[in-house]
MOPAC internal coordinates of N, CA, C and O (Angstrom, degrees):
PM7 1SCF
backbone

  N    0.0000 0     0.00 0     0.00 0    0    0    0
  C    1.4439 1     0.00 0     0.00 0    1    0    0
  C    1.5202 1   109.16 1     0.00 0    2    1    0
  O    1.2310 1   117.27 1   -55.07 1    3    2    1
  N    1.5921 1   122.80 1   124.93 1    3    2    1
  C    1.0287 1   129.71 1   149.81 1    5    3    2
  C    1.6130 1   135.40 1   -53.14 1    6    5    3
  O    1.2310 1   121.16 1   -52.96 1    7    6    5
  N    1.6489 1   115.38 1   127.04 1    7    6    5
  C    1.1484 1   119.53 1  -155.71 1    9    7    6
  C    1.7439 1    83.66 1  -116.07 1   10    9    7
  O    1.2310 1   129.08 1   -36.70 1   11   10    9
  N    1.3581 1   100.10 1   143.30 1   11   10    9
  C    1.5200 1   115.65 1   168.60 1   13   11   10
  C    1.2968 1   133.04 1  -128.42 1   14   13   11
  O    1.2310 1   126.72 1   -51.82 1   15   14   13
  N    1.4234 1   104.67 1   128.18 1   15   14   13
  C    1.6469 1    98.97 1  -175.32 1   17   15   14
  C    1.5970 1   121.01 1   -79.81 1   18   17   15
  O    1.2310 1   125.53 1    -3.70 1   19   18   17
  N    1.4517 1   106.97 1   176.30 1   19   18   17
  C    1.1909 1    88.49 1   172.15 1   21   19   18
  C    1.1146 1   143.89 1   -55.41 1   22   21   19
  O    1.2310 1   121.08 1   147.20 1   23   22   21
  N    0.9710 1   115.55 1   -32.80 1   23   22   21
  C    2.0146 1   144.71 1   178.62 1   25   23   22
  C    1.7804 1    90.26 1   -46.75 1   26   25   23
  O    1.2310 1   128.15 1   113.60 1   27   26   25
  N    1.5378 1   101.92 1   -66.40 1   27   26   25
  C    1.5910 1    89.66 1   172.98 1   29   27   26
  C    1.0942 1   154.24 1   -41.41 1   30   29   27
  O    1.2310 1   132.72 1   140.49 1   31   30   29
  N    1.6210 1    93.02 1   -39.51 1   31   30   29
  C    1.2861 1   111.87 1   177.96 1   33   31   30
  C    1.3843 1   110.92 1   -72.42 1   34   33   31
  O    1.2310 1   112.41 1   148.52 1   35   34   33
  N    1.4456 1   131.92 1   -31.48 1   35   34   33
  C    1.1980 1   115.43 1  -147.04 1   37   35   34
  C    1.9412 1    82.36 1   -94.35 1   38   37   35
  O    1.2310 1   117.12 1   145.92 1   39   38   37
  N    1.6903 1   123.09 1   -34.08 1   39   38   37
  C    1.0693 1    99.25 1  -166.04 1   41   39   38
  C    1.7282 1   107.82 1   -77.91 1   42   41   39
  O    1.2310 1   122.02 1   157.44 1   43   42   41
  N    1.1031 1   113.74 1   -22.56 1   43   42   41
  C    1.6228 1   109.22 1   141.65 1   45   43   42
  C    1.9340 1   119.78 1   -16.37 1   46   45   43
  O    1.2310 1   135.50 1    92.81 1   47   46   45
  N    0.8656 1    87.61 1   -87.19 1   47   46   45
  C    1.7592 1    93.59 1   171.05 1   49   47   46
  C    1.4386 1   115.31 1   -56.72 1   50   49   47
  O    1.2310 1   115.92 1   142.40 1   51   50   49
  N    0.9772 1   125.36 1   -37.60 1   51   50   49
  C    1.5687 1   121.51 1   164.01 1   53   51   50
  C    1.4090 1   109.08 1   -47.80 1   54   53   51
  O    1.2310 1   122.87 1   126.73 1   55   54   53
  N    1.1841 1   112.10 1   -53.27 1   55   54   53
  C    1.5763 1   109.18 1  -154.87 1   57   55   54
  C    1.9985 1   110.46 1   -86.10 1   58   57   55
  O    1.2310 1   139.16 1   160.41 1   59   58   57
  N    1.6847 1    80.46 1   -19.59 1   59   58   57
  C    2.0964 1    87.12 1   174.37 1   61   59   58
  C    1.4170 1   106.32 1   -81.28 1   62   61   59
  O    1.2310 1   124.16 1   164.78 1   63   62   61
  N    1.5460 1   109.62 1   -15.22 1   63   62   61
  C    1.4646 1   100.52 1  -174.30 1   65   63   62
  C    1.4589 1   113.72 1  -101.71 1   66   65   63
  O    1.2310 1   118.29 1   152.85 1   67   66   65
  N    1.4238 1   120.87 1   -27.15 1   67   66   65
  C    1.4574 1   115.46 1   137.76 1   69   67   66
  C    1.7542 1   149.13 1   -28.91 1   70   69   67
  O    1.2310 1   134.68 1   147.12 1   71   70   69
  N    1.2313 1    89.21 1   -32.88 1   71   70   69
  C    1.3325 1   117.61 1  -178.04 1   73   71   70
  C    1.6827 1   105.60 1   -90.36 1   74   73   71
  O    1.2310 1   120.97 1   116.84 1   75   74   73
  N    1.2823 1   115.76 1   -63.16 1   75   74   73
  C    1.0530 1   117.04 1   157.84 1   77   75   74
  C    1.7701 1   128.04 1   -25.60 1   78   77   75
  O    1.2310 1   121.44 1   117.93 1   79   78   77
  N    1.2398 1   114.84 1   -62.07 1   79   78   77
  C    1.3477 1   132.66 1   163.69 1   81   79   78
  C    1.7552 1   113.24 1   -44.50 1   82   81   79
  O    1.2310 1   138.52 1   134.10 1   83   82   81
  N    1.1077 1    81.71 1   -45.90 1   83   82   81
  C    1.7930 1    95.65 1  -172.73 1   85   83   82
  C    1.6318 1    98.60 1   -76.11 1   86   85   83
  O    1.2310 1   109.46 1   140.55 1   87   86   85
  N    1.0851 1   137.37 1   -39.45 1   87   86   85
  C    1.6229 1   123.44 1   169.46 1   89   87   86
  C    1.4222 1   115.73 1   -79.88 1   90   89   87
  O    1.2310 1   115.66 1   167.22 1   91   90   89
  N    1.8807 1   125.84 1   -12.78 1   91   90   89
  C    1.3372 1   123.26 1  -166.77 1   93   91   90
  C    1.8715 1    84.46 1   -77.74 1   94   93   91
  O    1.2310 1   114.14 1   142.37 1   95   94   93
  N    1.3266 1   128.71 1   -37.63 1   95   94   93
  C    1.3092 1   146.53 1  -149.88 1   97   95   94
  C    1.2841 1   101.83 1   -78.27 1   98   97   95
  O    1.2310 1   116.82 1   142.42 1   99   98   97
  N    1.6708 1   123.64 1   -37.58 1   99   98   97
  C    0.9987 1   131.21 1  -175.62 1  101   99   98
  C    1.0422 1   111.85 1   -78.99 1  102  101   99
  O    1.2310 1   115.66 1   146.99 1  103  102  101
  N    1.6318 1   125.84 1   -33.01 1  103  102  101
  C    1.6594 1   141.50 1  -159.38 1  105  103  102
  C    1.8701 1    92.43 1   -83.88 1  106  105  103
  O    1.2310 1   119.55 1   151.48 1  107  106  105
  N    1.1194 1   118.47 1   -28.52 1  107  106  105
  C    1.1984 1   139.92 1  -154.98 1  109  107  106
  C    1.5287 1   100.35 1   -70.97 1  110  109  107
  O    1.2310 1   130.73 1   115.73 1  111  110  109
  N    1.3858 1    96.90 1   -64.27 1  111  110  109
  C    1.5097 1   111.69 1  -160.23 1  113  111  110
  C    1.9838 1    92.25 1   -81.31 1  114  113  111
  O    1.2310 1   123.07 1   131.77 1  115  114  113
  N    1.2804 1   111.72 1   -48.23 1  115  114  113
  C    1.5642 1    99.20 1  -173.54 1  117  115  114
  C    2.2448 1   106.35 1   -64.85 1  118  117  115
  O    1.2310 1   134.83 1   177.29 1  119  118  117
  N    0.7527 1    88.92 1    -2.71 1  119  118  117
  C    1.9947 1    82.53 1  -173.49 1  121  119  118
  C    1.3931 1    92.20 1   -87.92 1  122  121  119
  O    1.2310 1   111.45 1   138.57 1  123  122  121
  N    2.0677 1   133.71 1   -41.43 1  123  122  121
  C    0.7649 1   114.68 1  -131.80 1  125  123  122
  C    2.3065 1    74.26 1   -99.37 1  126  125  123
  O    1.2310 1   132.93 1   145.99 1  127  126  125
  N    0.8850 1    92.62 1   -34.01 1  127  126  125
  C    1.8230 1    92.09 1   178.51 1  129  127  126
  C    1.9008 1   104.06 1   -51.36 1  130  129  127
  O    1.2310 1   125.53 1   136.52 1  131  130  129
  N    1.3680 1   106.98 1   -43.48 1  131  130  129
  C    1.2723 1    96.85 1   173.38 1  133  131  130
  C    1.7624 1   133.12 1   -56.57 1  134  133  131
  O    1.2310 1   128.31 1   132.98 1  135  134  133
  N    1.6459 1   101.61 1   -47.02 1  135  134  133
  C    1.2547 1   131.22 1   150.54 1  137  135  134
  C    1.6789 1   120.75 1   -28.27 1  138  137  135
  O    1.2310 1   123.90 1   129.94 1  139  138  137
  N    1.2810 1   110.12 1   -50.06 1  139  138  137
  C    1.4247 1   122.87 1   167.24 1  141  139  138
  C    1.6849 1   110.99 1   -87.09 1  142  141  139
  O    1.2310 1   116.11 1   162.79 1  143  142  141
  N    0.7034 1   124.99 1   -17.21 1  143  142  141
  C    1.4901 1   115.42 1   163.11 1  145  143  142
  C    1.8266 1   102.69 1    84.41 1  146  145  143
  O    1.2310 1   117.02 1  -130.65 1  147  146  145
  N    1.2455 1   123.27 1    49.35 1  147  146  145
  C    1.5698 1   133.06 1  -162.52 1  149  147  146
  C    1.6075 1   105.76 1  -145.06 1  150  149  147
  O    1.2310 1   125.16 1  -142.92 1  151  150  149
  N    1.4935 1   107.70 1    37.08 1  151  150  149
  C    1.6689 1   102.73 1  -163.07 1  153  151  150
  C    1.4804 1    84.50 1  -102.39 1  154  153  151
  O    1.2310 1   117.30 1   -55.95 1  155  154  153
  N    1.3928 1   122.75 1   124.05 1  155  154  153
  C    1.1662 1   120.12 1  -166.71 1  157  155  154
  C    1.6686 1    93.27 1  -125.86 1  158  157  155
  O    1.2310 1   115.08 1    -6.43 1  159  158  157
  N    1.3156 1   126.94 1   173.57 1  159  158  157
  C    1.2845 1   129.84 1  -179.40 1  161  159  158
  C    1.9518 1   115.51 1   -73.29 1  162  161  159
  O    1.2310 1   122.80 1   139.11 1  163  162  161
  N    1.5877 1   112.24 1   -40.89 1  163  162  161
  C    1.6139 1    93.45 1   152.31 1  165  163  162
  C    1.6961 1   115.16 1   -85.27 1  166  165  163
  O    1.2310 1   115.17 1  -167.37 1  167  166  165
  N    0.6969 1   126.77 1    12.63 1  167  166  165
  C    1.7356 1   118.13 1   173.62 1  169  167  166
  C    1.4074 1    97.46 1   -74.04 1  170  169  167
  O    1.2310 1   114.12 1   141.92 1  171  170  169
  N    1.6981 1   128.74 1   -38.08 1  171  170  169
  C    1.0941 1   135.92 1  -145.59 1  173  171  170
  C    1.3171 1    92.56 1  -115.74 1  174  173  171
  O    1.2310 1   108.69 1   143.09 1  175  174  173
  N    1.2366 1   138.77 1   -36.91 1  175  174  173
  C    1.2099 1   118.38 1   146.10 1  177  175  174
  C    1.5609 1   142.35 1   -12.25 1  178  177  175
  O    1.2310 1   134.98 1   102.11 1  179  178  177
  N    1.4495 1    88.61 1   -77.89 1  179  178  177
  C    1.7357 1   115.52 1   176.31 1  181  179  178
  C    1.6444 1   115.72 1   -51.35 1  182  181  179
  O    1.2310 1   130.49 1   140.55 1  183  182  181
  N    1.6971 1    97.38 1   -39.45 1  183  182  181
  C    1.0244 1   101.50 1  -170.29 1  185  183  182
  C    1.9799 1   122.15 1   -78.03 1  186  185  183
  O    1.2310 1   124.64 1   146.81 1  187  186  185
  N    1.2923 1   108.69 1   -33.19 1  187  186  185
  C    1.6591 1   128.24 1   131.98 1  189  187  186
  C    0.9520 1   139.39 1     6.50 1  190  189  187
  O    1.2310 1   132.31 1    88.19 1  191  190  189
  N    1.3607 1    93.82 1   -91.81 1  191  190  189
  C    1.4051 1   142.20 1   158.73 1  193  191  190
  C    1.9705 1   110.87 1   -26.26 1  194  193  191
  O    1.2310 1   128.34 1   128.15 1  195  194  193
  N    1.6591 1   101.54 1   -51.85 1  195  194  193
  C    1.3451 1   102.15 1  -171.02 1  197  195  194
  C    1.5863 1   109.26 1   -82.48 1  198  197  195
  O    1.2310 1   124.11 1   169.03 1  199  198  197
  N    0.9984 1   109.73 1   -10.97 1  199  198  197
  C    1.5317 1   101.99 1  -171.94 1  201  199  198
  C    1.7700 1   105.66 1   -84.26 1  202  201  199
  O    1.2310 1   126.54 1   -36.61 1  203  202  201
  N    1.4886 1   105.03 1   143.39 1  203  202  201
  C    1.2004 1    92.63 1   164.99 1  205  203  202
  C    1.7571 1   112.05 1  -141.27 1  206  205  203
  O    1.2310 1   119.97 1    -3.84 1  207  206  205
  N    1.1753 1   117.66 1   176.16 1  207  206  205
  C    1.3973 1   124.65 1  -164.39 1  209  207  206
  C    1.2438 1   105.42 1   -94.63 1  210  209  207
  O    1.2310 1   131.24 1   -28.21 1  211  210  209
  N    1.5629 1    95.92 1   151.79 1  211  210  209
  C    1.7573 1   110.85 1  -165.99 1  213  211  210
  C    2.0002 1   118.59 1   -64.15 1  214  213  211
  O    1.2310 1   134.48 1   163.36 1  215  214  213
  N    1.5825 1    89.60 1   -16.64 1  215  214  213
  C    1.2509 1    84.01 1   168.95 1  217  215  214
  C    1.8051 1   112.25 1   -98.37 1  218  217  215
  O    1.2310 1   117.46 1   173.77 1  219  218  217
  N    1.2252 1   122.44 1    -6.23 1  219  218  217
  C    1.4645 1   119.22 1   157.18 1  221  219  218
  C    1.6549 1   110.69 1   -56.12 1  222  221  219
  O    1.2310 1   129.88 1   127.81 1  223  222  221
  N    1.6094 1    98.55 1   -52.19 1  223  222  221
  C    1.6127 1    92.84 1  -171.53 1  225  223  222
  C    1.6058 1   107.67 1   -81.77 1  226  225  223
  O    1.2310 1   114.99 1   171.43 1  227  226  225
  N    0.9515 1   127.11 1    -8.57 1  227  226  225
  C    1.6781 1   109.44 1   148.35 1  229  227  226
  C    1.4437 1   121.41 1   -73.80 1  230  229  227
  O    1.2310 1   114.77 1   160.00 1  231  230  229
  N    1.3181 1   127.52 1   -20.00 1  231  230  229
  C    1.5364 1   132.27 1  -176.19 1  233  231  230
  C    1.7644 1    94.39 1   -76.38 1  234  233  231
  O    1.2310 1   122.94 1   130.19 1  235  234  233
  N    1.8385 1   111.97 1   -49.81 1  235  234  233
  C    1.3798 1    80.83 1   165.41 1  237  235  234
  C    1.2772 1   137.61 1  -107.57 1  238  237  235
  O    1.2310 1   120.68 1  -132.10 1  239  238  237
  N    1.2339 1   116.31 1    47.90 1  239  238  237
  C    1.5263 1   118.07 1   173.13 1  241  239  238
  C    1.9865 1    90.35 1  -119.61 1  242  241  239
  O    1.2310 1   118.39 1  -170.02 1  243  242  241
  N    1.2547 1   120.68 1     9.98 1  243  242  241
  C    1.4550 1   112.06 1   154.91 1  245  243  242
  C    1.3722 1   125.79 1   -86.60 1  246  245  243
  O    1.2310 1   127.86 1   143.49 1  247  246  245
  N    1.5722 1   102.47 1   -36.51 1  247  246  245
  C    1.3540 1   144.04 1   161.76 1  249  247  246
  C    1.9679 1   107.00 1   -16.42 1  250  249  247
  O    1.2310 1   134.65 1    91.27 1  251  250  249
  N    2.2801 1    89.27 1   -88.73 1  251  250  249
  C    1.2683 1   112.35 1   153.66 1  253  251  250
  C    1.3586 1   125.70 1   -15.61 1  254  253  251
  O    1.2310 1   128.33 1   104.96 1  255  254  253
  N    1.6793 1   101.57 1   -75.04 1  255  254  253
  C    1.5420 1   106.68 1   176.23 1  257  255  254
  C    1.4351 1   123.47 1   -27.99 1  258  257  255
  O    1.2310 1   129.75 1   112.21 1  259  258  257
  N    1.6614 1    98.81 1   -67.79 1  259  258  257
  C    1.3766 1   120.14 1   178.64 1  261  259  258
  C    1.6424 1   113.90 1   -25.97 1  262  261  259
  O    1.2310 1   134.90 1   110.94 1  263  262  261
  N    1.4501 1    88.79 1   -69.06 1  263  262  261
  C    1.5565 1    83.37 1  -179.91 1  265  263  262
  C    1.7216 1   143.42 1   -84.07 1  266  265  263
  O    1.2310 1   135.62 1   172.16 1  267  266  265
  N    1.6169 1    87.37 1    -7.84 1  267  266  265
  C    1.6486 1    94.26 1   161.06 1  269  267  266
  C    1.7541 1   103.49 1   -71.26 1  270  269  267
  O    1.2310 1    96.67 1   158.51 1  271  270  269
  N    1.1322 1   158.89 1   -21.49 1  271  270  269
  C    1.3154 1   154.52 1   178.48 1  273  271  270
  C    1.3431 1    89.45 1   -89.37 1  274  273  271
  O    1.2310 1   108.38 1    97.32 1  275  274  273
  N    0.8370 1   139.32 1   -82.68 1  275  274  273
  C    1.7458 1   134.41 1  -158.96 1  277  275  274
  C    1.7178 1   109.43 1   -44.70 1  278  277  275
  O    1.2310 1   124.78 1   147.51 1  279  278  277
  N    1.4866 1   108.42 1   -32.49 1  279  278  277
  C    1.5271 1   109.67 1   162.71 1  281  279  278
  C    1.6237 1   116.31 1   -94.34 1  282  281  279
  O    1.2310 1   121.89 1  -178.34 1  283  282  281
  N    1.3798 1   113.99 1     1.66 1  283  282  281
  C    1.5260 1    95.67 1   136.49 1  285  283  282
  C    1.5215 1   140.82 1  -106.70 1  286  285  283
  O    1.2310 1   123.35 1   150.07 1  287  286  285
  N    1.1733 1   111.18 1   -29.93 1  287  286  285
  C    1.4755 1   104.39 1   159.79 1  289  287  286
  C    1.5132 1   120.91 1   -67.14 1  290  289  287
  O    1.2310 1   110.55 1  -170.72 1  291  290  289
  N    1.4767 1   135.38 1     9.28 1  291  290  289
  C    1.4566 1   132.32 1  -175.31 1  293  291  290
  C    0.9761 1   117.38 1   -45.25 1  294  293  291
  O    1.2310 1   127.14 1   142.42 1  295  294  293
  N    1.6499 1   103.86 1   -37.58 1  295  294  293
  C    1.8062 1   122.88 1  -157.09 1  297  295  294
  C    1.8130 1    84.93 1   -69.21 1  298  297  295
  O    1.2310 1   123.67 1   110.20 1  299  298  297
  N    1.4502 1   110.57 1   -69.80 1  299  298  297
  C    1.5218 1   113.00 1  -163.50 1  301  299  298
  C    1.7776 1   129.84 1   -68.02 1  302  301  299
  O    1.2310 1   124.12 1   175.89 1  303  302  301
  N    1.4187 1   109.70 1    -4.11 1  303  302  301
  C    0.9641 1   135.28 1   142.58 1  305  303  302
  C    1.3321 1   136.64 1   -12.26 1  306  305  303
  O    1.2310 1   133.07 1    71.44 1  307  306  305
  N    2.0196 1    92.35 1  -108.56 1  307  306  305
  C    1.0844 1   128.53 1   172.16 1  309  307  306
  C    1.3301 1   123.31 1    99.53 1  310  309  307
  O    1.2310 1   122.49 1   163.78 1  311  310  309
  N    1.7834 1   112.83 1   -16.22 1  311  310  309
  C    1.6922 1   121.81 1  -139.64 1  313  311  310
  C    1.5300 1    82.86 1   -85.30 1  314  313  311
  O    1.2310 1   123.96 1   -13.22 1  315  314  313
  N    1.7241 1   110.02 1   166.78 1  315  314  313
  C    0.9497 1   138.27 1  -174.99 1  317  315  314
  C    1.6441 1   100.67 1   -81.56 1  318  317  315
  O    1.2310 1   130.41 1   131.59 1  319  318  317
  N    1.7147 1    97.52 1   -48.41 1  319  318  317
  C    1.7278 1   103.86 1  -157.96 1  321  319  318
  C    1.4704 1    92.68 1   -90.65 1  322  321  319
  O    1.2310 1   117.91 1   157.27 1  323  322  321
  N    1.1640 1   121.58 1   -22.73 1  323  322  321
  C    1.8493 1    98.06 1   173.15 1  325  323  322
  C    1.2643 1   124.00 1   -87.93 1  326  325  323
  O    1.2310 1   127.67 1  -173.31 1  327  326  325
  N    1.9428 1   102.83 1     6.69 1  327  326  325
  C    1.5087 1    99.82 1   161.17 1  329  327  326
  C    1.6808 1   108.94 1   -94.24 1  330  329  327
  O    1.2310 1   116.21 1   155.54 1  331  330  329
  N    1.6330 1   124.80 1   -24.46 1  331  330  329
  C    1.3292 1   117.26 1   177.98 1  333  331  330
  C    1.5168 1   109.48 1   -74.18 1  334  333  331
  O    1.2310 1   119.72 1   150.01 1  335  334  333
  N    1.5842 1   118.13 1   -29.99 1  335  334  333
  C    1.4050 1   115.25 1   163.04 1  337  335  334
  C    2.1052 1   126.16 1   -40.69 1  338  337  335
  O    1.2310 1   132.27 1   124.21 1  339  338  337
  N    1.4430 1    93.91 1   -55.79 1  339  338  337
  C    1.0889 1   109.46 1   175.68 1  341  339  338
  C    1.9720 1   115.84 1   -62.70 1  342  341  339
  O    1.2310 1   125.35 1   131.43 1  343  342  341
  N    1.0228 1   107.32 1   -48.57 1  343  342  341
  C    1.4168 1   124.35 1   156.56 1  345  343  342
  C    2.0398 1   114.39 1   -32.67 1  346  345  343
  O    1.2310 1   136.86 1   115.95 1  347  346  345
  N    1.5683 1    84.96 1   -64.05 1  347  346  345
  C    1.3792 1    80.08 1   178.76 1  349  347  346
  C    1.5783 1   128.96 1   -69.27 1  350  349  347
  O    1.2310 1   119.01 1   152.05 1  351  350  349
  N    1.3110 1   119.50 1   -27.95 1  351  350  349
  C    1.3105 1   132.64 1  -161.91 1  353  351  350
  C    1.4836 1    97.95 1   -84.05 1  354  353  351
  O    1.2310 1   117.18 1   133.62 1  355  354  353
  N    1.7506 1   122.97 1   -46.38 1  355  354  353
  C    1.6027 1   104.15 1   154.09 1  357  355  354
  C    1.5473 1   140.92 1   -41.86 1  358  357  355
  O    1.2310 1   126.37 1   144.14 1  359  358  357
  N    1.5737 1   105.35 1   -35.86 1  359  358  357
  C    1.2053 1   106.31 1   179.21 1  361  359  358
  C    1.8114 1   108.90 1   -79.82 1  362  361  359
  O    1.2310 1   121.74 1   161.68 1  363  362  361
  N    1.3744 1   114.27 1   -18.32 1  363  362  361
  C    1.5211 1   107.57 1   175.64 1  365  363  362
  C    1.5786 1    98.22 1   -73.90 1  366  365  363
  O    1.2310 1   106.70 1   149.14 1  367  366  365
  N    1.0660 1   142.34 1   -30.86 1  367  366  365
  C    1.3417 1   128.06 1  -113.60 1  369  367  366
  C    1.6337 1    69.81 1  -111.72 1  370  369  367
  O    1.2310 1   122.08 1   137.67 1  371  370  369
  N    1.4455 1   113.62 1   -42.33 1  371  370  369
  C    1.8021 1   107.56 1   177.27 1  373  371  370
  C    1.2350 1   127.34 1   -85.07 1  374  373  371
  O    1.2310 1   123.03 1   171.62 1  375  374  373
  N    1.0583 1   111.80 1    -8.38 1  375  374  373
  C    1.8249 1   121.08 1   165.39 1  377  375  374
  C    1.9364 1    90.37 1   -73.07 1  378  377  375
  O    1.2310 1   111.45 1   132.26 1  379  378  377
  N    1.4608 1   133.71 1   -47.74 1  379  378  377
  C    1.2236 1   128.73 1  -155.33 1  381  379  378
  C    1.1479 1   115.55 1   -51.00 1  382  381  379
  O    1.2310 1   116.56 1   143.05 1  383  382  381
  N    1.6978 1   124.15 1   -36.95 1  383  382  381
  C    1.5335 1   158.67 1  -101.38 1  385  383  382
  C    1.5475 1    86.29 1  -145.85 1  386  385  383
  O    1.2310 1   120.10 1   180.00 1  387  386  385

């Protein structure tokens, strides 16, 4: 079992409450497009499109994890490929977003 410090925890809550924000924003904008009567087949697309499932947003807050540890042990390391590893998993994690 994984033990978490505070640091975790709180950026834990940062990132659920981000997320949070980010679907109130979404709920926001699709009620008020509905409201206007402009719900068109890509409006509803896009809008779709942004949501994602709770087990996505745990895949990327493992993601996250990943690479906050891989950028702290770098120093003790040394490896080439667990710095292109780490490399890569930022660039997924911002293509995801």
């Amino acid at each position: 079992m994984m033990v978490a410090n505070k640091n975790d925890l709180i950026t834990a809550i940062d990132r659920s409450a981000e997320e949070l924000h980010q679907r109130v924003d979404m709920h926001r904008c699709l009620m008020k497009t509905i409201l206007q009567q402009r719900v068109g087949e890509g409006t509803l697309r896009r809008l779709s499109s942004s949501f994602s499932s709770p087990g996505e947003a745990r895949f990327k807050a493992a993601i996250g994890e990943t690479i906050e540890v891989l950028e702290q042990t770098r120093k003790a390391f040394k490896s080439k490929r667990l710095e292109a590893l780490r490399k890569r998993l930022i660039h997924v994690l911002i293509e995801s977003k």
